[in-house]
Backbone bond lengths (Angstrom), bond angles and torsions (degrees), N, CA, C in turn:
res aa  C-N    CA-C-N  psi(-1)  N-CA   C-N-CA  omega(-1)  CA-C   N-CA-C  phi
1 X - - - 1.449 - - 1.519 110.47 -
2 X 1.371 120.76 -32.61 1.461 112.33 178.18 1.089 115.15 -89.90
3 X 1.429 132.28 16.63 1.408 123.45 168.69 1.759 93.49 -105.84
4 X 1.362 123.96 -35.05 1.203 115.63 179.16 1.664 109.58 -68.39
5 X 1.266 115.26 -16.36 1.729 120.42 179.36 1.383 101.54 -61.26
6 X 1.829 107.48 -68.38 1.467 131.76 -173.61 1.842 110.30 -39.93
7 X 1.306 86.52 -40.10 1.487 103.60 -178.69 1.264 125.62 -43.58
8 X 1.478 97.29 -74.58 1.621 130.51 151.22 0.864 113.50 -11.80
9 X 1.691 120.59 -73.73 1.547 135.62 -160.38 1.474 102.13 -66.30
10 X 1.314 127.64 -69.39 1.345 122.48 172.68 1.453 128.96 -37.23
11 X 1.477 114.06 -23.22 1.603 121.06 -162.65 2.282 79.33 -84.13
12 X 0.927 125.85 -14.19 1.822 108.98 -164.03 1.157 91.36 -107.31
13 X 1.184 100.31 -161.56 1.514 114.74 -160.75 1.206 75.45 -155.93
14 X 1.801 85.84 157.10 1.649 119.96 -164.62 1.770 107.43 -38.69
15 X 1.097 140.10 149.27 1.283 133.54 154.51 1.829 94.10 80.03
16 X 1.180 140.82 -28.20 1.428 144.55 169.70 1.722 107.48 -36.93
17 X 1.750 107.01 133.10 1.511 112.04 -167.16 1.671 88.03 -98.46
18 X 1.393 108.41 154.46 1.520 133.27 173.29 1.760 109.01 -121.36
19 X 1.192 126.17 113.13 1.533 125.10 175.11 1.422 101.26 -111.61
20 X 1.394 103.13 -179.17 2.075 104.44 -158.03 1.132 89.33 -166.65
21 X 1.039 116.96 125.11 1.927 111.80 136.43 1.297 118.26 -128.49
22 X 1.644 131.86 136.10 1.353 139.60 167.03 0.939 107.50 -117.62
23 X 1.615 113.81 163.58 1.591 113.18 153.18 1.626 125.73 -52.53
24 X 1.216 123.28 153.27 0.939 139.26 -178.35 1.464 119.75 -89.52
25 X 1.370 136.96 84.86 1.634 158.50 -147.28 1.671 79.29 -69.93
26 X 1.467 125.21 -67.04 1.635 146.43 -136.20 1.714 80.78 -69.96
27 X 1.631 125.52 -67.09 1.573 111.59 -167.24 1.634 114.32 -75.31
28 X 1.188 98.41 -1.05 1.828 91.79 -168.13 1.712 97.13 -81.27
29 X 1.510 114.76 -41.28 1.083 147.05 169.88 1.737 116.60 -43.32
30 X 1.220 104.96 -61.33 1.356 117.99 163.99 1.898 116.18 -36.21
31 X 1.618 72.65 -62.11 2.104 88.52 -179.92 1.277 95.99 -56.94
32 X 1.091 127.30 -84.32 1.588 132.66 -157.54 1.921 109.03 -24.97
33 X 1.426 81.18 -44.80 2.276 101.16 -170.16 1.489 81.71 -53.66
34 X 1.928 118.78 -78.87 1.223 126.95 -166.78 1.335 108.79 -40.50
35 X 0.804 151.70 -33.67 1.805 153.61 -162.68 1.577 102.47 -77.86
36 X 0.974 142.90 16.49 1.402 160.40 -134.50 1.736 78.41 -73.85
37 X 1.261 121.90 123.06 2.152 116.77 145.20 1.541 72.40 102.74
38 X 1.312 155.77 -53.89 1.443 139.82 -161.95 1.386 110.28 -60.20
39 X 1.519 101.94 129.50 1.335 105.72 179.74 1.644 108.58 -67.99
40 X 1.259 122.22 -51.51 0.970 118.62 -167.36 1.931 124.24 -83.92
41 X 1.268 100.02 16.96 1.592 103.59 161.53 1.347 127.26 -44.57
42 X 1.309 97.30 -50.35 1.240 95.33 -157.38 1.772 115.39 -77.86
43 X 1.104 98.35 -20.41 1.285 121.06 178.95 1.721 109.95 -88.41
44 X 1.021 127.31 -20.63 0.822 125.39 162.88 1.712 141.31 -90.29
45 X 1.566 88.83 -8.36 1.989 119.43 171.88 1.325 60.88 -77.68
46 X 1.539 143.68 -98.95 1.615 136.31 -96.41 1.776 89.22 -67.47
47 X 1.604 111.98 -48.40 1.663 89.66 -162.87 1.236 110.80 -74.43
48 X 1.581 135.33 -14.94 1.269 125.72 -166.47 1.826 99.89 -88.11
49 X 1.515 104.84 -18.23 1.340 84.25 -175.87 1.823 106.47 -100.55
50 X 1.753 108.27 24.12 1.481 98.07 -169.05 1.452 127.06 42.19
51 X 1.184 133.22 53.32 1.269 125.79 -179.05 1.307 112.01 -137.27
52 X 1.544 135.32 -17.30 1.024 125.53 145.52 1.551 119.90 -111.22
53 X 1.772 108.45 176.55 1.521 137.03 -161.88 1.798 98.16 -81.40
54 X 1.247 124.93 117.13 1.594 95.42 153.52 1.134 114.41 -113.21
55 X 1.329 121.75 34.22 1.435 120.48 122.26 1.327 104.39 174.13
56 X 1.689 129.85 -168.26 0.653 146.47 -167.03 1.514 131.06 -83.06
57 X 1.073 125.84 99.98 1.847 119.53 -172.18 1.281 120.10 -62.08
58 X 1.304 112.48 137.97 1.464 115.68 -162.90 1.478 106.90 -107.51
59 X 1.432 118.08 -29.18 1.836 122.46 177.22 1.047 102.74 -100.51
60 X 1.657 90.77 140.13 1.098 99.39 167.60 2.204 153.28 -34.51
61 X 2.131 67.91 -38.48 2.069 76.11 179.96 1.239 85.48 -80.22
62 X 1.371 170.23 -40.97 1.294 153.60 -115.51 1.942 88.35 -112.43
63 X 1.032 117.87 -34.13 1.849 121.55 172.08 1.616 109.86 -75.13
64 X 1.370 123.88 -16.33 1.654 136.61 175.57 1.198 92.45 -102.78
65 X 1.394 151.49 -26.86 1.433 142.19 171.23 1.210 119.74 -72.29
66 X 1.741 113.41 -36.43 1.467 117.25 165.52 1.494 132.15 -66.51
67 X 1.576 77.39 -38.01 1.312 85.70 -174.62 2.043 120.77 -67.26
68 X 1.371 104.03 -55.40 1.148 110.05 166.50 1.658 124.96 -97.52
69 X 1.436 120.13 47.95 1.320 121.33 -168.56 1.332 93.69 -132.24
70 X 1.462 135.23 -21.80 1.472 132.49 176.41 1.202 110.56 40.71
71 X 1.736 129.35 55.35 1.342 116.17 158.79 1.577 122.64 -85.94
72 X 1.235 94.36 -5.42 1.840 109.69 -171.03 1.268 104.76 -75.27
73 X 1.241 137.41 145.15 1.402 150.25 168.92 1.743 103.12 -90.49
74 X 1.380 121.82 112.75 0.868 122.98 133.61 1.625 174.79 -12.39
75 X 1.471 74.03 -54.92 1.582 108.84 163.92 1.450 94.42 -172.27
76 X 1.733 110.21 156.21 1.287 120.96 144.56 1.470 132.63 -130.85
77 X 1.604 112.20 -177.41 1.571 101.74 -157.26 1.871 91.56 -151.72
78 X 1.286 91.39 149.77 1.297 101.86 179.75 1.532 126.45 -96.50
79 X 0.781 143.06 -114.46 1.869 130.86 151.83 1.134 122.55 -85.83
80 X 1.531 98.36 -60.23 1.724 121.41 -174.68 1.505 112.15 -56.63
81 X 1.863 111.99 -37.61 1.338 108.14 -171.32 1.887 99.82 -88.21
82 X 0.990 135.21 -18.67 1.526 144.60 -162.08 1.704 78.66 -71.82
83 X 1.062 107.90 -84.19 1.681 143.74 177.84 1.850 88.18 -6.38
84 X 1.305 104.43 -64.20 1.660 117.74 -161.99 1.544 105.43 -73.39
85 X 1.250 121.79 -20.11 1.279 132.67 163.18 1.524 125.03 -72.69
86 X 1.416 114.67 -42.46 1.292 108.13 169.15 1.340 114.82 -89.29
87 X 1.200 134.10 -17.26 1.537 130.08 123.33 1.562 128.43 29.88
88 X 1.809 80.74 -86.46 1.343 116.77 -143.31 1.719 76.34 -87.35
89 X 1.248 134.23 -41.37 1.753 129.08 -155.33 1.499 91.82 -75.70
90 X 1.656 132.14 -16.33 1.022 117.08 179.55 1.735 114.23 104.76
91 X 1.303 97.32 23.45 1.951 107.14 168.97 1.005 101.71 -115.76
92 X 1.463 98.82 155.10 1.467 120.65 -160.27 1.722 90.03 -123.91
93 X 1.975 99.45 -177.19 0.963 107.56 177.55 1.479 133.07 51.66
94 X 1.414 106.34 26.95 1.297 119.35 -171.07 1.670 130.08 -69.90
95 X 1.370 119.25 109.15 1.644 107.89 -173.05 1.812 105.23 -130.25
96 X 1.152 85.10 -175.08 1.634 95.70 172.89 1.598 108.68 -101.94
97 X 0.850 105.63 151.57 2.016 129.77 -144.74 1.501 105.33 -127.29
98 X 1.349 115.94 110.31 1.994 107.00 174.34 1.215 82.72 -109.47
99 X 1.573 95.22 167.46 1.822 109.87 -180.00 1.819 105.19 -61.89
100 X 1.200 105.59 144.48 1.281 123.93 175.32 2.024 103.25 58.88
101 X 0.709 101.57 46.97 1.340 83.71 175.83 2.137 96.22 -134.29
102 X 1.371 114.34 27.51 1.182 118.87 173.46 1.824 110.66 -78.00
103 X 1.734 117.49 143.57 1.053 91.50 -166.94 1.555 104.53 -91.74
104 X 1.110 135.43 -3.09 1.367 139.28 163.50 1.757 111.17 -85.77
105 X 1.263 96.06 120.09 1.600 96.27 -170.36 1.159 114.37 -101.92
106 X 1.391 112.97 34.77 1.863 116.96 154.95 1.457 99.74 -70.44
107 X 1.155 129.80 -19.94 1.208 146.14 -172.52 1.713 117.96 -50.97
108 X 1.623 93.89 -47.92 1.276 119.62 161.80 1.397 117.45 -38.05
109 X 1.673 119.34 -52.02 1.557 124.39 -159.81 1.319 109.69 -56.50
110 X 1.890 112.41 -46.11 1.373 126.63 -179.89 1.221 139.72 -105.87
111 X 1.305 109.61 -3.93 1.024 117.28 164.10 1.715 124.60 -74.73
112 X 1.353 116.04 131.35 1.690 127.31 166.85 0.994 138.58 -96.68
113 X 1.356 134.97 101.19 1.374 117.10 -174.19 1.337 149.22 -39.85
114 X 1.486 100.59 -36.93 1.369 120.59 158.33 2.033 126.67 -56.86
115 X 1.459 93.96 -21.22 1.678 99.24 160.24 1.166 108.53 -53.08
116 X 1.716 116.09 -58.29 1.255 101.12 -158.53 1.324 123.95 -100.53
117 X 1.440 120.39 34.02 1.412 142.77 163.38 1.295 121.05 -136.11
118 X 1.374 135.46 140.21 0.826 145.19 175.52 1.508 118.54 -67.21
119 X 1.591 119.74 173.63 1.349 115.66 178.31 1.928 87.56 -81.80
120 X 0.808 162.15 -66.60 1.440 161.55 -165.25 1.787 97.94 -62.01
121 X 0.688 141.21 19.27 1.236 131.59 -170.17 1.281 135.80 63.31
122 X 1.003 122.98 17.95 1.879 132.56 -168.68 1.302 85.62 -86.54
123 X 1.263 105.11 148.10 1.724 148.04 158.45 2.007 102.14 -76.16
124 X 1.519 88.74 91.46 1.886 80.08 168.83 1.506 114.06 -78.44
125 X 0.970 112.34 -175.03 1.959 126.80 -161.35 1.641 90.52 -100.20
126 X 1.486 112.43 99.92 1.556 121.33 -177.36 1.509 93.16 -124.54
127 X 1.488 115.03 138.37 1.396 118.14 -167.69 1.726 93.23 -152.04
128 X 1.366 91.51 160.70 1.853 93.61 174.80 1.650 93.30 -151.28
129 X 1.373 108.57 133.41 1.417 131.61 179.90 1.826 117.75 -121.99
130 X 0.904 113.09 167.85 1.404 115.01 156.30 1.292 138.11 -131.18
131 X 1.096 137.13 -175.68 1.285 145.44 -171.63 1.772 100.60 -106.26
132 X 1.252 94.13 117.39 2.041 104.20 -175.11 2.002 96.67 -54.33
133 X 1.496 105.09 152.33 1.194 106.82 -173.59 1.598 119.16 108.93
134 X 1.719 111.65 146.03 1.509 86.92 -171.62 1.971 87.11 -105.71
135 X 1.638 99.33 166.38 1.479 113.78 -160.25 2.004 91.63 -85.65
């Protein structure tokens, strides 16, 4: 994530806005705690939060789908830690972001609503920063 941050930052120009949305580690987390005696919590944090295998692919296209299809999350981050990450890459002006509420409305073209909600209804971790410098 911090080379894709670093990345980021260099691709704008001075005063240039950066928007984000991930899953949300902090509510998926929450649920899982709340699910207390359910068998199927735990198993059910793993697929909603993409982070583990349930099992192993046996064809080939399904090992070329993983491999280059990147639906798996890596890591995840909650506000505060996302927040501390773009931080650290060197953006400023950092806030939390609801759909459509960007003030440049190219924003509009690509943005989805469904990014920034879940199929259960969770609020994912959507933030908009900038690039230090005026545009």
């Amino acid at each position: 994530m911090r080379i894709a941050l670093g990345n980021s930052l260099r691709m704008l120009r001075p005063g240039g806005v950066f928007r984000l949305v991930v899953p949300d580690l902090r509510e998926r987390a929450r649920r899982y705690v709340a699910a207390e005696g359910d068998g199927e919590a735990a198993s059910r944090f793993m697929r909603q939060s993409l982070l583990g295998l349930e099992g192993r692919e046996r064809k080939w296209r399904e090992r070329l789908r993983r491999a280059f299809g990147n639906a798996e999350h890596l890591w995840m981050y909650d506000h505060a830690s996302m927040a501390a990450e773009l931080a650290a890459a060197g953006f400023t002006d950092i806030r939390g972001a609801e759909f459509g509420d960007a003030a440049d409305r190219m924003f509009d073209r690509v943005e989805d609503r469904t990014r920034f909600v879940d199929e259960d209804g969770t609020v994912e971790v959507a933030i908009e920063a900038r690039r230090p410098g005026s545009s």
